[in-house]
N, C-alpha and C positions, 0 to 999 in steps of 0.2 A: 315616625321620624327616626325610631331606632333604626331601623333594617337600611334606612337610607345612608345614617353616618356609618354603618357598620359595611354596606357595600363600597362607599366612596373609601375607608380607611382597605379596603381587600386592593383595591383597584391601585392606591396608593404604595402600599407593600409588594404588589408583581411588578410595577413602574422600577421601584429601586431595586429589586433583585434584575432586573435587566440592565442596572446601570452598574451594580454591581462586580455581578458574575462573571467571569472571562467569555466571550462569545467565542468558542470552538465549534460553534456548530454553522461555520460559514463555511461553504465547499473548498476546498484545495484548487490548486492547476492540476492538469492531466497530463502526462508524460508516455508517449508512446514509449515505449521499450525497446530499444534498438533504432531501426529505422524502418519507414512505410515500406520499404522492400523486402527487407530479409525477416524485420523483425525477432521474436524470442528466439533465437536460433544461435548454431555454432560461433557465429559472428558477432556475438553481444561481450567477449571476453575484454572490450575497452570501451563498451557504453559508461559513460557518457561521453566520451572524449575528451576532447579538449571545452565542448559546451560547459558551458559556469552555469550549469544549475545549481541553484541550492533550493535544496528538497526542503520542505516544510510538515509537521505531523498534519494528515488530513487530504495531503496530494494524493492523488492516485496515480497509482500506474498501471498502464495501462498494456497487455503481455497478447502480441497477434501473434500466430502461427498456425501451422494447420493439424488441426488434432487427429489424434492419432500418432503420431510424428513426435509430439512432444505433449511438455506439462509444466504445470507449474507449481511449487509444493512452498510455499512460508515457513521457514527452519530457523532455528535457532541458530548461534556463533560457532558451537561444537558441530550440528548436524551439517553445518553447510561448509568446514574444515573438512567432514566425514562423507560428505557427497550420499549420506543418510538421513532417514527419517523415522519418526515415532509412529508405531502402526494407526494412531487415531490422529495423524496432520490431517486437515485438509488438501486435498487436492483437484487444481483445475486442470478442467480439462476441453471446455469451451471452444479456447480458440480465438476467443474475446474475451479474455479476463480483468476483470479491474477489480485492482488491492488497495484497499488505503492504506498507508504510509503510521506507522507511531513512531513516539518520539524517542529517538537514538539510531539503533542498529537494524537495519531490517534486511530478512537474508531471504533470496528465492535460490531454490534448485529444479531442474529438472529430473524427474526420476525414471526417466524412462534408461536403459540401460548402458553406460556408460556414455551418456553424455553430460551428466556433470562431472566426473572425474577429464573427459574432455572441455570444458569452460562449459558449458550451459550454467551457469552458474551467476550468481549478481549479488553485489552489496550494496545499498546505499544511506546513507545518513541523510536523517531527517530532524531539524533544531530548528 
C-alpha cells in the first residue's frame, strides 16, 4: 500500500506543477521574412511594413534566400549598429532558416559583404 500512496502523491505533484508553471513551451506563429518572392534580401529594409504584427518570445522567423548570396547571423544591439559580428556567432547559411524569437530585442544581420551596411539588416521586438 505504501508504493501505491507514494506513486498516486508523485502523480499528484507533476498535475500541479503543470498547473502551475508558465507553459512556454507552446510553438510561436511563423513569419516568413520579407516576402514569398524576394525574401532575406536587399528589400527587407521596411519588413514588416505597415503588417501589425506583434511578435511574441517563441515565434519564429523564418529567413529564405538563396545561399551563397546571403546569411544570416543573430547580433546583438551594438553589432547589428556595427553591421558586425563576434568571431563564435552563429551563422546561417541554409537558405531555410528558422530562428526563434526571445523576449525584447532580437537583431539579424547579414554578413556577407556590404550588405548589411546596405539594409540587409532587421530588428524586431518580441513581448
Amino acid at each position: 500500500m505504501a508504493v501505491r500512496g507514494g506513486s498516486t502523491a508523485v502523480v499528484a505533484i507533476v498535475l500541479m506543477l503543470f498547473l502551475v508553471l508558465p507553459c512556454d513551451m507552446v510553438d510561436g506563429e511563423s513569419y516568413f521574412v520579407g516576402d514569398r518572392i524576394y525574401g532575406w534580401d536587399f528589400n527587407i529594409s521596411n519588413w514588416p511594413k505597415a503588417k501589425a504584427f506583434t511578435f511574441k518570445p517563441g515565434d519564429e522567423l523564418v529567413f529564405t534566400y538563396e545561399p551563397g548570396k546571403y546569411d544570416v547571423v543573430p547580433v546583438n544591439g551594438i553589432e547589428y549598429d556595427n553591421c558586425g559580428h563576434a568571431l563564435d556567432s552563429k551563422v546561417y547559411r541554409s537558405g531555410n532558416d528558422k530562428i526563434k524569437l526571445v523576449n525584447g530585442s532580437n537583431y539579424f544581420i547579414s554578413d556577407f559583404p556590404n550588405q548589411c551596411d546596405s539594409g540587409v539588416k532587421l530588428r524586431v521586438f518580441a513581448k
